[in-house]
Backbone bond lengths (Angstrom), bond angles and torsions (degrees), N, CA, C in turn:
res aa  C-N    CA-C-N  psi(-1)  N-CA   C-N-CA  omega(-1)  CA-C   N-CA-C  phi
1 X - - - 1.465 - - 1.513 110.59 -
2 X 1.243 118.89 -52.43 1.464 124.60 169.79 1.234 112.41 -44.36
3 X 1.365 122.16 -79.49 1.549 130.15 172.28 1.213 105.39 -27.41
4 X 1.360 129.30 -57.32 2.303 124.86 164.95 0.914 109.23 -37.08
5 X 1.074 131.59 -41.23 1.354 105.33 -153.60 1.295 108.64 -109.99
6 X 1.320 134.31 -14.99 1.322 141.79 170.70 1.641 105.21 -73.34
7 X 1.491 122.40 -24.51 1.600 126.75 179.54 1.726 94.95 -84.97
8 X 1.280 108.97 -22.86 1.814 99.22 177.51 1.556 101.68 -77.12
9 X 1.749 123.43 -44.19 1.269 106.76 -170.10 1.357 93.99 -86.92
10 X 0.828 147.13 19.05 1.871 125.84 168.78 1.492 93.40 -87.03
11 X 1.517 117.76 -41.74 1.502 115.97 -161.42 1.509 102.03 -58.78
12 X 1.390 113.06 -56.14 1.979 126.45 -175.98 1.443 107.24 -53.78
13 X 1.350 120.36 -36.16 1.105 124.98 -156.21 2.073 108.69 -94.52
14 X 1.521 112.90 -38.71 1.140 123.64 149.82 1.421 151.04 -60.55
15 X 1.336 110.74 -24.91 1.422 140.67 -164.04 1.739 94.08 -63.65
16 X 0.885 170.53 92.07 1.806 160.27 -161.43 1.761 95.22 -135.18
17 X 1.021 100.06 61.14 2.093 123.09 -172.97 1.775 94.01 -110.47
18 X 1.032 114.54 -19.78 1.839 125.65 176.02 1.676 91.67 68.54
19 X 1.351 139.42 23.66 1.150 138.99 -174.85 1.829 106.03 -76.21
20 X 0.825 128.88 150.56 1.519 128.79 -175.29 1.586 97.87 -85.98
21 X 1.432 116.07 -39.37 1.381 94.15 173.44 1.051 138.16 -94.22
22 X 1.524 102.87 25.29 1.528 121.98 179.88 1.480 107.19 -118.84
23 X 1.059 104.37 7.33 1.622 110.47 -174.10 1.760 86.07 -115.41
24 X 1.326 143.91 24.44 1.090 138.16 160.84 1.456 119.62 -107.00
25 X 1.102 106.97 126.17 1.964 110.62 -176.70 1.208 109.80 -91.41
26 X 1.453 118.25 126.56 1.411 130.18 177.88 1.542 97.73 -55.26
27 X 1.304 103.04 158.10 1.375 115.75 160.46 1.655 102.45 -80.06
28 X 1.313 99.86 141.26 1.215 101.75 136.63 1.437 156.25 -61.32
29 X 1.200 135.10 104.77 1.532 148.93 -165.76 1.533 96.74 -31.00
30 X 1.460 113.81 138.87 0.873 106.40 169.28 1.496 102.68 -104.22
31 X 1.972 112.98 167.00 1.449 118.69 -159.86 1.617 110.72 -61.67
32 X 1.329 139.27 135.12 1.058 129.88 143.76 1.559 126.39 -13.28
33 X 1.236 116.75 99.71 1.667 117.90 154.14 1.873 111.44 -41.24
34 X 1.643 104.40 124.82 1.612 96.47 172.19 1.303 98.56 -57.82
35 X 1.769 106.55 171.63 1.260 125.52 -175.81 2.252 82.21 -110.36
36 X 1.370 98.60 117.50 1.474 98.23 170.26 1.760 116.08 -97.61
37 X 1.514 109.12 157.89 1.536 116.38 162.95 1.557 114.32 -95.54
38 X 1.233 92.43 110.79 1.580 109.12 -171.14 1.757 81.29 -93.37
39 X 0.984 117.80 96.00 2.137 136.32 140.61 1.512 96.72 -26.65
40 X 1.342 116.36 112.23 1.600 123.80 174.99 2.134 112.29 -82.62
41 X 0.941 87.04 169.33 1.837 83.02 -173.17 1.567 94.80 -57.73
42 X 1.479 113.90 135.16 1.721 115.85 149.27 1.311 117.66 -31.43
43 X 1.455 123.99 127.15 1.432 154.77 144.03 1.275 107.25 -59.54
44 X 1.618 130.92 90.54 1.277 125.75 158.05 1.572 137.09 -88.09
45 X 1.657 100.49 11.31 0.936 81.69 176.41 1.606 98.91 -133.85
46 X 1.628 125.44 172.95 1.372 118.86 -170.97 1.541 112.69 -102.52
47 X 1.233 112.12 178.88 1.524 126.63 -160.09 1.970 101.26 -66.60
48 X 1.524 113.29 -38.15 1.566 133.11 171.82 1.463 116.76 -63.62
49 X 1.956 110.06 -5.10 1.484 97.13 -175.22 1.687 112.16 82.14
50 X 1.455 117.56 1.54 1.888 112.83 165.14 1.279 114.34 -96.69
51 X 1.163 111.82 143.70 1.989 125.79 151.55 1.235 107.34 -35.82
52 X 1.275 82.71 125.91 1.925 93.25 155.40 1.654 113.60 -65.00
53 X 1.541 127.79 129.57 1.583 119.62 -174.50 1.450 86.63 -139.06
54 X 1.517 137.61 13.39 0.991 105.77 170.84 1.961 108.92 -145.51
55 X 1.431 121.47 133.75 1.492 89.91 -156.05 1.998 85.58 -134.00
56 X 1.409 104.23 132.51 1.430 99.28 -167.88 1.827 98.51 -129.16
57 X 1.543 95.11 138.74 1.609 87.97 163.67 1.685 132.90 -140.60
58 X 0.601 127.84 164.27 1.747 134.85 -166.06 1.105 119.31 -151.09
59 X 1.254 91.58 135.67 1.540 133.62 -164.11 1.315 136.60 -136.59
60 X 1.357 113.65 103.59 1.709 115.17 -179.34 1.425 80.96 -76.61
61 X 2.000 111.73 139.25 1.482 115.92 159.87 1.297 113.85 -130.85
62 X 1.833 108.43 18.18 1.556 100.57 166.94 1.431 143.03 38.25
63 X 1.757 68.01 48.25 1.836 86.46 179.86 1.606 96.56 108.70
64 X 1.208 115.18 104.24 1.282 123.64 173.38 1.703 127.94 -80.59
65 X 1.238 102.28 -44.69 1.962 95.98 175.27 2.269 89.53 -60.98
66 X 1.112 150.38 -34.53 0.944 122.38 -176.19 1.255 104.57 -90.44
67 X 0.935 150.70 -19.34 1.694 151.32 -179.76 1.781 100.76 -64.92
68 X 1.797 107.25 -43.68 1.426 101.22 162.84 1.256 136.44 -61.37
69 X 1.560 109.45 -16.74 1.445 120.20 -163.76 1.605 105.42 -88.62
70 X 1.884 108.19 -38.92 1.069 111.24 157.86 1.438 137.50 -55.86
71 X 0.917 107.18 14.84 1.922 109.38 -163.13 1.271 136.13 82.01
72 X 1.356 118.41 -15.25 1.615 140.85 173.69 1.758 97.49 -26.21
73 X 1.119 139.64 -50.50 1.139 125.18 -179.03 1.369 110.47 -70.42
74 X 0.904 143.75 -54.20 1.854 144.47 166.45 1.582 92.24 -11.08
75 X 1.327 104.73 -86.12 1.356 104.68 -177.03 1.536 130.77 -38.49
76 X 0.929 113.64 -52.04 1.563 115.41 157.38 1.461 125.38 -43.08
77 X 1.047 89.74 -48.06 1.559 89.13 176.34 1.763 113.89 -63.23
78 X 1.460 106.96 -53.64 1.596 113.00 165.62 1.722 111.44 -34.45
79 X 1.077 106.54 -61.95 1.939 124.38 -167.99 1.836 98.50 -53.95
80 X 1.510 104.74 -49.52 1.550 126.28 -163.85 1.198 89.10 22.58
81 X 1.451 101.22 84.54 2.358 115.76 143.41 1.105 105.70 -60.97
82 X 1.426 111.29 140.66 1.832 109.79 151.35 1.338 108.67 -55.27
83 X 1.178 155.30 -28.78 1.461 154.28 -177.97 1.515 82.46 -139.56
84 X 1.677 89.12 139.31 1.767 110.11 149.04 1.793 99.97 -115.24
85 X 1.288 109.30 152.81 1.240 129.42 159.88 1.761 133.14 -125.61
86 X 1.147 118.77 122.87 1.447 113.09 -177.46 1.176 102.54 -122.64
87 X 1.523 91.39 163.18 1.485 110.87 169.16 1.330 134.28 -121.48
88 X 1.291 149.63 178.61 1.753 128.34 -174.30 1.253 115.12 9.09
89 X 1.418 99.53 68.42 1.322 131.74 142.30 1.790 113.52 -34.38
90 X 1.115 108.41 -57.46 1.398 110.49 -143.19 1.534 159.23 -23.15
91 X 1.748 76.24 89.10 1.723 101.87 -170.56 1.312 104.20 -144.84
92 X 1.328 115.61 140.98 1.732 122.51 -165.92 1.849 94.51 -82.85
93 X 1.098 117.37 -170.37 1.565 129.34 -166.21 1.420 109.43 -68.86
94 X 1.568 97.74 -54.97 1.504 114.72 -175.11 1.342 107.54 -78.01
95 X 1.178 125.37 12.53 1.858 120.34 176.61 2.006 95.95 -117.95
96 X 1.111 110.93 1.70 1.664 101.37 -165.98 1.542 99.11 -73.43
97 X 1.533 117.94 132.05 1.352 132.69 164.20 1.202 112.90 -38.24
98 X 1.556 125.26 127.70 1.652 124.92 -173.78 1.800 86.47 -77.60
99 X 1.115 135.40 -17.90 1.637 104.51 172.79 1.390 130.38 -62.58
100 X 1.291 102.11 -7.63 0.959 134.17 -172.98 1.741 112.18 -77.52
101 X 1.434 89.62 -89.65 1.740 116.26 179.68 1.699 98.38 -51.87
102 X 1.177 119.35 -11.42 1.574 100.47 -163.86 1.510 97.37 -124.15
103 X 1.425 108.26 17.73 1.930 94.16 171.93 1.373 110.15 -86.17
104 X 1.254 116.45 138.30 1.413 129.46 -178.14 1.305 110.02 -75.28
105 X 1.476 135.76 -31.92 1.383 128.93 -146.36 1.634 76.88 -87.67
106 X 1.187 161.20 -23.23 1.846 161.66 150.20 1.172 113.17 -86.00
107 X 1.462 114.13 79.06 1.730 123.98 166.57 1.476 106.88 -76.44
108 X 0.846 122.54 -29.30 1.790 103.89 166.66 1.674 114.23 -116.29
109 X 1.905 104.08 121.96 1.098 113.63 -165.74 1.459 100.71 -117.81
110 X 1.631 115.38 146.81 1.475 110.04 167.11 1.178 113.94 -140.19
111 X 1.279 129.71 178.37 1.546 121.34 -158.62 1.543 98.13 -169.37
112 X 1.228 109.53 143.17 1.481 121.08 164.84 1.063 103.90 -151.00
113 X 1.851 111.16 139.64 1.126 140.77 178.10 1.621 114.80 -106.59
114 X 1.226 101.29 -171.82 1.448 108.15 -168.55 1.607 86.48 -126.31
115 X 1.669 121.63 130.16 1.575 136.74 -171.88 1.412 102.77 -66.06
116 X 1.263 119.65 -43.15 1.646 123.92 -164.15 1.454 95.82 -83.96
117 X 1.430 118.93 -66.33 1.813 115.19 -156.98 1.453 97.56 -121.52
118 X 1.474 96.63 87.48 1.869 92.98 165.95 1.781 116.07 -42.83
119 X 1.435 141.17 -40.96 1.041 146.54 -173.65 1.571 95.86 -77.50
120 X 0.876 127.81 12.11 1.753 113.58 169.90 1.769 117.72 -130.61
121 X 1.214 116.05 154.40 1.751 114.08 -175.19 1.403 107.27 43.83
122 X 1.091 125.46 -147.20 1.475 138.14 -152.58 1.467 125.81 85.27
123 X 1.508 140.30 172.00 0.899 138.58 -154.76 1.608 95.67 -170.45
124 X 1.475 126.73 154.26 1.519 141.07 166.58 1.373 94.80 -144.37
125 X 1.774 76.90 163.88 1.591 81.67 162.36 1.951 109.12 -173.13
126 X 0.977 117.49 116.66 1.325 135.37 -152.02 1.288 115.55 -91.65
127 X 1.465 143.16 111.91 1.332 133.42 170.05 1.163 124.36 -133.57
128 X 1.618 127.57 130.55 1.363 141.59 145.10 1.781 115.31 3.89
129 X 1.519 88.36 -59.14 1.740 89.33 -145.26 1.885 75.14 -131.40
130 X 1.304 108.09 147.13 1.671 124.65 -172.98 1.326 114.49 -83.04
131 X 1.137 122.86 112.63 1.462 135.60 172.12 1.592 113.09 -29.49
132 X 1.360 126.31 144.91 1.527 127.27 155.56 1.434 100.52 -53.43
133 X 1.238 108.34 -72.72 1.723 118.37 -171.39 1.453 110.11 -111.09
134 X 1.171 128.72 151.93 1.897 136.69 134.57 1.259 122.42 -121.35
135 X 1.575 111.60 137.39 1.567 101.26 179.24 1.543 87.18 -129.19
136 X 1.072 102.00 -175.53 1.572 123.91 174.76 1.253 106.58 -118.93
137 X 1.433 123.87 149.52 1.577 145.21 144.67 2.099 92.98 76.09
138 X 1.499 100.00 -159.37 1.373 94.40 -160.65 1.469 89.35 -130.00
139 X 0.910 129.06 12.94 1.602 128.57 172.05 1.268 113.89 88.11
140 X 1.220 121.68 22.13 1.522 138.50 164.69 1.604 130.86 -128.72
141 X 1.715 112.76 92.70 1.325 114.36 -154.73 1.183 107.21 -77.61
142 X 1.307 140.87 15.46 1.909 138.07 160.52 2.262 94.33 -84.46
143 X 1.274 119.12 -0.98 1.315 132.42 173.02 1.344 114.72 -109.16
144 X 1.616 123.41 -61.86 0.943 143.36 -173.30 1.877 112.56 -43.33
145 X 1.489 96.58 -44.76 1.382 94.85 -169.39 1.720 123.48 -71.95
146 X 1.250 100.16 3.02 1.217 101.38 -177.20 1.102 121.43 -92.43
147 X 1.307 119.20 -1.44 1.852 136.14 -155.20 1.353 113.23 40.53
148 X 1.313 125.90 98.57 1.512 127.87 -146.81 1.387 100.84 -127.19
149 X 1.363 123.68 -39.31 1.309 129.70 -110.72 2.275 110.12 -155.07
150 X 0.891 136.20 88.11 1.719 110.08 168.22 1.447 92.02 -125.48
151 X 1.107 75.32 158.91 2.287 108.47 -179.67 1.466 103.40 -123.07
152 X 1.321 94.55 126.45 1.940 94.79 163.52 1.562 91.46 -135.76
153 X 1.647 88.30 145.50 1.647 98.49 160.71 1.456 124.63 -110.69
154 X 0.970 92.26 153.88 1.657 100.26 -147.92 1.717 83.10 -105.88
155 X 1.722 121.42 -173.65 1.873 111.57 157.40 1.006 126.69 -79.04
156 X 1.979 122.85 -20.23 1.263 117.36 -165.98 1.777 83.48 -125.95
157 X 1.338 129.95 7.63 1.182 106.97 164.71 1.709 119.86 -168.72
158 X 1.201 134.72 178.39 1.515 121.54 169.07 1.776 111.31 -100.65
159 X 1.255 111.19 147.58 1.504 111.91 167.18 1.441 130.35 -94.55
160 X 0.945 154.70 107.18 1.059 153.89 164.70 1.365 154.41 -77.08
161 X 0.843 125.47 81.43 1.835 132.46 -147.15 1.557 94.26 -107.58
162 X 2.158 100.60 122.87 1.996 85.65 179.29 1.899 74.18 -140.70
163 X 1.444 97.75 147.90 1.939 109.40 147.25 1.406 81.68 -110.17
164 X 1.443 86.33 121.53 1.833 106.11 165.49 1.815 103.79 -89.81
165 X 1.299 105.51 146.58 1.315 104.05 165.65 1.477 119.69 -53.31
166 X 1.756 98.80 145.62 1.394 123.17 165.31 1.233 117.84 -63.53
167 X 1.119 154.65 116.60 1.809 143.40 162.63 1.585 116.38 -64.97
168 X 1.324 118.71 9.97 1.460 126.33 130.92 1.606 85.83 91.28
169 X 1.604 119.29 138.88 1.570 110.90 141.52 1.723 127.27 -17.75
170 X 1.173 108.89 140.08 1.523 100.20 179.60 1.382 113.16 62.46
171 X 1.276 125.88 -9.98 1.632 138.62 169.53 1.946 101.37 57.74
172 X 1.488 77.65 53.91 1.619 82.36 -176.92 1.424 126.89 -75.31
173 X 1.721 96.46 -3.49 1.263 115.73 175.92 1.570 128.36 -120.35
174 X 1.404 104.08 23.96 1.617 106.40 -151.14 1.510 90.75 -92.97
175 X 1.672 141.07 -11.90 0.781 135.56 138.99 1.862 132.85 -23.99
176 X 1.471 92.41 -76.54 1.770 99.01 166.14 1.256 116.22 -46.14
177 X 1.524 109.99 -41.86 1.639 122.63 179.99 1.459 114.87 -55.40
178 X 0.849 125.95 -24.17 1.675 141.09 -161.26 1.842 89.62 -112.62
179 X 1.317 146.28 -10.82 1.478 146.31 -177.55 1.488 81.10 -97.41
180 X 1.620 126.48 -64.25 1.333 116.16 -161.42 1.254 117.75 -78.12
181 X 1.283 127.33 1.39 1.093 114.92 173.67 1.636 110.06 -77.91
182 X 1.843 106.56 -52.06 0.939 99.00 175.99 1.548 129.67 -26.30
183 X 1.639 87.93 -76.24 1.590 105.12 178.13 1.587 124.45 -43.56
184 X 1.406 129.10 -60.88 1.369 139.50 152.10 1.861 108.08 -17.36
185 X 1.132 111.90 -64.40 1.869 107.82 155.50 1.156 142.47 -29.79
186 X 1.309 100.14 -73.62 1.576 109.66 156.25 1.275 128.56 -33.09
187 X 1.584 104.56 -53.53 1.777 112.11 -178.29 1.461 94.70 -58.43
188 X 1.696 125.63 -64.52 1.553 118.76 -164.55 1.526 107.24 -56.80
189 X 1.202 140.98 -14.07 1.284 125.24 -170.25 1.456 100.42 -95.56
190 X 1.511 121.26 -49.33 1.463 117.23 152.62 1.560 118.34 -17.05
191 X 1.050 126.89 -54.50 1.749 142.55 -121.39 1.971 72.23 -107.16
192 X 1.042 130.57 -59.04 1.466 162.43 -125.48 1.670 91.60 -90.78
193 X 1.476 108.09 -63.25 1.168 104.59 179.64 1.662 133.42 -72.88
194 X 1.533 103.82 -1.17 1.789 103.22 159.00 1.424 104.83 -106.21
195 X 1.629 149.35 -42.03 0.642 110.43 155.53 1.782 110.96 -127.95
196 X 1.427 126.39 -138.95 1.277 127.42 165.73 1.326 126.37 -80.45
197 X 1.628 139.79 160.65 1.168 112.84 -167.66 1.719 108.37 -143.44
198 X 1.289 130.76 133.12 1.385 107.35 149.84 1.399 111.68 -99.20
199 X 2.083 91.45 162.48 1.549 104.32 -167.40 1.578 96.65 -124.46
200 X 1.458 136.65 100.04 1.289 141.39 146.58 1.045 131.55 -68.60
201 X 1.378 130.83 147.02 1.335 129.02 155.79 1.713 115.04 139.41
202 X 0.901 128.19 163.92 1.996 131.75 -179.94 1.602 88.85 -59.64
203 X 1.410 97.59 123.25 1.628 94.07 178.44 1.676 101.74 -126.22
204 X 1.518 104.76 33.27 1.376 119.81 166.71 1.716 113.37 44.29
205 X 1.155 106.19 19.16 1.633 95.34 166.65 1.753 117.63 -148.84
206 X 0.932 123.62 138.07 1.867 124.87 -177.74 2.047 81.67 -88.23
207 X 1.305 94.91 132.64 1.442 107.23 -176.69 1.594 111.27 -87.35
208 X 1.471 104.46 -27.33 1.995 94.62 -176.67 1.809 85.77 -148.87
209 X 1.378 96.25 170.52 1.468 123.53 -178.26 1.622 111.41 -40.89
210 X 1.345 108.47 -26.68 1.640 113.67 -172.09 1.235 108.19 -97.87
211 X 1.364 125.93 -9.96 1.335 121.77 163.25 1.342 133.48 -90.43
212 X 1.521 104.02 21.13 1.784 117.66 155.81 1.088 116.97 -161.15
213 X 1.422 127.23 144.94 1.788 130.61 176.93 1.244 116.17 -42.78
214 X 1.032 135.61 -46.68 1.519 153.05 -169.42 1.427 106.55 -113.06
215 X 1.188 113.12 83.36 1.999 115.59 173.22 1.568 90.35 -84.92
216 X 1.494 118.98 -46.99 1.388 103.43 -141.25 1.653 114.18 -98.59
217 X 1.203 99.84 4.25 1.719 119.44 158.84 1.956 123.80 -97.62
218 X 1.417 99.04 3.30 1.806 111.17 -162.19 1.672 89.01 -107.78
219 X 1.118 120.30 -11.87 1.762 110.32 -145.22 1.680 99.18 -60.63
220 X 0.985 116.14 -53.07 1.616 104.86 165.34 1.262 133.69 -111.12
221 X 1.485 100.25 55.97 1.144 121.59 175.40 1.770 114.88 -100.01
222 X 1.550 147.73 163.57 1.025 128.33 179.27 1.245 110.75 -75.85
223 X 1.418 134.56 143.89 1.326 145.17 -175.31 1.529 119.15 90.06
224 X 1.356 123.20 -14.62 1.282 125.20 162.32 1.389 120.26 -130.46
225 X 1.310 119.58 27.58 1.842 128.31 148.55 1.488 117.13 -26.75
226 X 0.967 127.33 141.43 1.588 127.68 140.31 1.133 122.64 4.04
227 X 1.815 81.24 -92.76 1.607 116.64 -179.25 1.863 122.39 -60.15
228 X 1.477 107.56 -26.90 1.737 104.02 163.57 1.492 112.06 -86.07
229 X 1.581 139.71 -12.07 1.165 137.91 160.74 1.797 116.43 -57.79
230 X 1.333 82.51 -55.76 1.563 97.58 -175.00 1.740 105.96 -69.26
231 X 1.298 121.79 -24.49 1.683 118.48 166.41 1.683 102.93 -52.24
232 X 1.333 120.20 -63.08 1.001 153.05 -169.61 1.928 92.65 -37.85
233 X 0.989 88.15 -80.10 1.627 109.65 -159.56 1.721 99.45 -51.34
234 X 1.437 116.37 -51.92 1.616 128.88 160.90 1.707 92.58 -28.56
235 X 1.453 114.60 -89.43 1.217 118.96 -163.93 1.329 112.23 -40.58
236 X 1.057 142.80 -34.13 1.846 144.90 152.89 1.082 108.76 -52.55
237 X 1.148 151.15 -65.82 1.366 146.13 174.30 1.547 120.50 -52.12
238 X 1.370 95.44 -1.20 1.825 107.17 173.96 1.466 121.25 -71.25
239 X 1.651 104.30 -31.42 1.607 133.00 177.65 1.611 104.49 129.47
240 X 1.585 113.55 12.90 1.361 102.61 172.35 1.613 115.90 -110.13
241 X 1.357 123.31 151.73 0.902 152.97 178.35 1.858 134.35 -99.69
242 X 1.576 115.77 134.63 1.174 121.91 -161.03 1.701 101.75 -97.06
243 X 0.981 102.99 121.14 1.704 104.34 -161.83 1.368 91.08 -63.82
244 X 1.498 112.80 -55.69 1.534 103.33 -152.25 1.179 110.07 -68.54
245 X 1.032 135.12 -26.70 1.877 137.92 -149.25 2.159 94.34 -108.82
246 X 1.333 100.40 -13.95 1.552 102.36 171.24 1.725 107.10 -76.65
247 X 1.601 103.23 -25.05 1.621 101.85 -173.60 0.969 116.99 -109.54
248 X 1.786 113.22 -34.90 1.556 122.84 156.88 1.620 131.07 -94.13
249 X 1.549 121.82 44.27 1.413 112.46 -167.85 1.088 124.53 -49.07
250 X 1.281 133.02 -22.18 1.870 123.59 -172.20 1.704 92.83 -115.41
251 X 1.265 124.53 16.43 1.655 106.28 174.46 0.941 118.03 -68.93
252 X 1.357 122.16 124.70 1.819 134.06 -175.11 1.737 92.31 -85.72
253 X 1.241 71.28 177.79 2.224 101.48 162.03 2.314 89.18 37.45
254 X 0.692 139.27 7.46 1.507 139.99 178.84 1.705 92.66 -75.46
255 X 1.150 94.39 102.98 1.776 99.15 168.37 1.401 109.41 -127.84
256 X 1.396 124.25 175.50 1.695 122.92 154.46 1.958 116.43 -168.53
257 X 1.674 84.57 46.34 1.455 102.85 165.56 1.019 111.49 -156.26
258 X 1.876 145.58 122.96 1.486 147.92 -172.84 1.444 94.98 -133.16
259 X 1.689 106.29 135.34 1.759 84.88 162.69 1.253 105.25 -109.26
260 X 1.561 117.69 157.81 0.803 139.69 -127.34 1.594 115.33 -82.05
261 X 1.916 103.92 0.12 1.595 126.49 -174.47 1.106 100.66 -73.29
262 X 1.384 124.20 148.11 1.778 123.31 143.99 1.641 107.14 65.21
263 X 1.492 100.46 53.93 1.564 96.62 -179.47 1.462 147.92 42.18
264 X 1.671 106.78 9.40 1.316 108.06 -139.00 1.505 105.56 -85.12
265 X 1.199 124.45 9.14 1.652 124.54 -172.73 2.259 80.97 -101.27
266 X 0.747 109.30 -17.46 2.046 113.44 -175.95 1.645 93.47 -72.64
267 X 1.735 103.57 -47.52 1.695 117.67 -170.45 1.365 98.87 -68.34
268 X 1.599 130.68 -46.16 1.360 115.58 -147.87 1.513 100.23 100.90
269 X 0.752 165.93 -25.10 1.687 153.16 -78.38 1.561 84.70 -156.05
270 X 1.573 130.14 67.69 1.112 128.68 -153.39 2.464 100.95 -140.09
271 X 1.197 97.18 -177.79 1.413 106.29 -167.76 2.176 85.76 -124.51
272 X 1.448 105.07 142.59 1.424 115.44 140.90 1.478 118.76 -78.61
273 X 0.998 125.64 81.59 1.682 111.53 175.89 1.743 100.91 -94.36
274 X 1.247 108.24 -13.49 2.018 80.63 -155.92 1.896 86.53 -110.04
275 X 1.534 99.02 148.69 1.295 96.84 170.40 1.844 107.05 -156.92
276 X 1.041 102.01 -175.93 1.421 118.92 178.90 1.897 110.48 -113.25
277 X 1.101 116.98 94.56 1.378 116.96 168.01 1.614 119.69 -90.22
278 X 1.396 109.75 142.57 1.698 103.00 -173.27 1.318 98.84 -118.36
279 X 1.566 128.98 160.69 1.398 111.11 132.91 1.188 132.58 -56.32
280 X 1.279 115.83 162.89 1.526 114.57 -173.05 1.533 107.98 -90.00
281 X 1.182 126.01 26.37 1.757 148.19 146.70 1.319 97.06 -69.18
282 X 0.761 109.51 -48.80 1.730 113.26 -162.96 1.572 125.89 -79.18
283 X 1.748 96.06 -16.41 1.539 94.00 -165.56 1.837 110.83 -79.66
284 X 1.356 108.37 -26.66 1.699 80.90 172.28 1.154 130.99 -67.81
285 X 1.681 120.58 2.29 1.547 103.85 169.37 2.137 108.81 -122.23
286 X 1.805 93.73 55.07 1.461 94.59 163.30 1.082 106.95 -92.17
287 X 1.516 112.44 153.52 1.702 101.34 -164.27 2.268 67.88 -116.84
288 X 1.547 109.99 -73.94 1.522 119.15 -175.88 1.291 116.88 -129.27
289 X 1.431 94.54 168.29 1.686 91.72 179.10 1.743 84.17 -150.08
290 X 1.002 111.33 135.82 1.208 134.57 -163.39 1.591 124.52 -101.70
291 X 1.055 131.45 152.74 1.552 130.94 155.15 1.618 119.67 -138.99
292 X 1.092 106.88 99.37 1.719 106.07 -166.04 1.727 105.22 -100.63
293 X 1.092 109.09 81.54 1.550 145.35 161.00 0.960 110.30 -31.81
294 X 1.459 131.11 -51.85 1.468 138.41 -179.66 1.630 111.58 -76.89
295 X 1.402 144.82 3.86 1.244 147.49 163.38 1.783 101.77 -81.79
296 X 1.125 80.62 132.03 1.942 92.30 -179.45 1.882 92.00 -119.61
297 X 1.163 87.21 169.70 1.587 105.73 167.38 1.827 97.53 132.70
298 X 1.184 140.16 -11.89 1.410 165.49 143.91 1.184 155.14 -126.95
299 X 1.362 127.50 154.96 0.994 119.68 -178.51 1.684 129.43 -52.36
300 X 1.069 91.26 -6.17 1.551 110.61 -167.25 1.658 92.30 -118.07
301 X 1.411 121.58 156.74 1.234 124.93 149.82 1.711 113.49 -113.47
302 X 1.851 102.75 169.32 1.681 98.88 169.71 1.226 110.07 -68.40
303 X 1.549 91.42 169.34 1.618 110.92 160.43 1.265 117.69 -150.18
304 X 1.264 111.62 151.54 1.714 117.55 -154.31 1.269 121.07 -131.50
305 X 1.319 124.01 103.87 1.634 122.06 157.35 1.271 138.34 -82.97
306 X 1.599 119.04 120.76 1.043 116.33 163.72 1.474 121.17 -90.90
307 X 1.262 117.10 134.04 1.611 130.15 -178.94 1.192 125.11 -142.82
308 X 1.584 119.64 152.58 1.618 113.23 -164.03 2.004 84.93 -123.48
309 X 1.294 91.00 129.82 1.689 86.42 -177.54 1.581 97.04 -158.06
């Protein structure tokens, strides 16, 4: 685009033919309007003909005592999931905002931290109605220690809330990234094979070309590698499934991560990282899976499933 328009003003600006219509200067183009994701009305009901009875949402809030400060709970409260889930938390137990710890409409709260840097990763996860079980991490403490990861089981299914590692600038980590993916697999197919499962949370990677503005400037960038696509794509071929792209396959411009440089959440100019994966037990009663774009308080926005299970 640049290169155009500088070959239009060299042309207006060079032309010395004394022609009148060469003695006229183009305008300059004006900027592209972003292309936005207008979020369509909720789908409550599923493909089998059931109610939606169960409605969950997730949220990277990049730092939670400020995500509270921003208003992030307002919104929640508006959405009221039966479970909320977050991600990069990062705040140890004894630093969590009492607006937090003290909302009633989530009597059972859980939290995982990271052992070394309370201010880094972490994970919550908030529910209505009290889990059978919760565990933490995936049973591997070179993973575990980071607070990455909680599971609750539900009666007809398990929950799963992960911030998967970043592969870091310089992908200084895409090594480890490529151990946890493995491993992180294993556990869901484990988890998978007693009963069905959903998988929430920033799972740090846009899986194909349509899940970011810029594929062909990202390729070795962290979150759109090779090797974290191809984790990705493995983990689908496991028997799990991408809610959104099962209901929305050709949705363009659908993002719900911008950083925070160069306007680019104003542009659109954004990554899909966070999603909802199901087993494929699960998929005849997706009713939606959501991306609500218009919630601020992070760099990230929620996202929301409705499901009948």
């Amino acid at each position: 685009m640049k290169r155009g328009k500088n070959a239009e003003d060299a042309a207006a600006d060079g032309d010395d033919t004394g022609s009148a219509s060469a003695k006229k200067t183009k305008k300059p183009k004006e900027p592209e309007a972003p292309i936005l994701y207008d979020d369509p009305p909720d789908k409550m009901t599923s493909k089998d003909g059931r109610d939606a009875n169960m409605k969950i949402t997730s949220w990277n809030v990049d730092g939670l005592r400020a995500w509270v400060k921003k208003k992030g709970l307002d919104w929640v409260r508006e959405e009221a999931p039966d479970v909320l889930c977050l991600q990069e938390t990062k705040c140890g137990q004894k630093d969590l905002p009492a607006d937090i710890t003290s909302m009633p409409e989530y009597p059972h709260k859980y939290w995982a931290v990271s052992d070394e840097n309370q201010g880094y990763s972490g994970v919550a996860m908030l529910c209505k109605t009290e889990p059978i079980k919760v565990t933490y991490g995936i049973g591997k403490e070179e993973h575990d220690k980071e607070g990455r990861v909680i599971t609750a089981e539900f009666p007809n299914f398990y929950l799963v809330t992960a911030y998967v590692p970043n592969s870091g600038r310089g992908l200084v980590r895409l090594d480890y990234r490529k151990t946890w993916d493995v491993d992180f697999r294993a556990y869901l197919s484990e988890l998978d094979m007693q009963k069905p499962l959903v998988l929430c949370g920033d799972l740090n990677v846009a899986h194909q070309e349509i899940d970011l503005k810029n594929p062909k400037g990202n390729k070795k960038n962290a979150g759109f590698t090779p090797e974290e696509r191809e984790g990705f794509t493995e983990l689908l071929a496991n028997g799990f499934v991408d809610s959104f792209r099962e209901l929305y396959p050709d949705q363009t411009h659908a993002y719900s991560f911008w950083t925070y440089m160069m306007n680019s959440r104003g542009k659109n100019v954004g990554w899909r990282l966070d999603y909802f994966l199901l087993s494929s037990g699960l998929l005849p009663g997706l009713c939606d899976s959501k991306i609500r774009n218009q919630a601020m308080g992070s760099d990230h926005c929620p996202i929301t499933l409705h499901i009948a299970v």
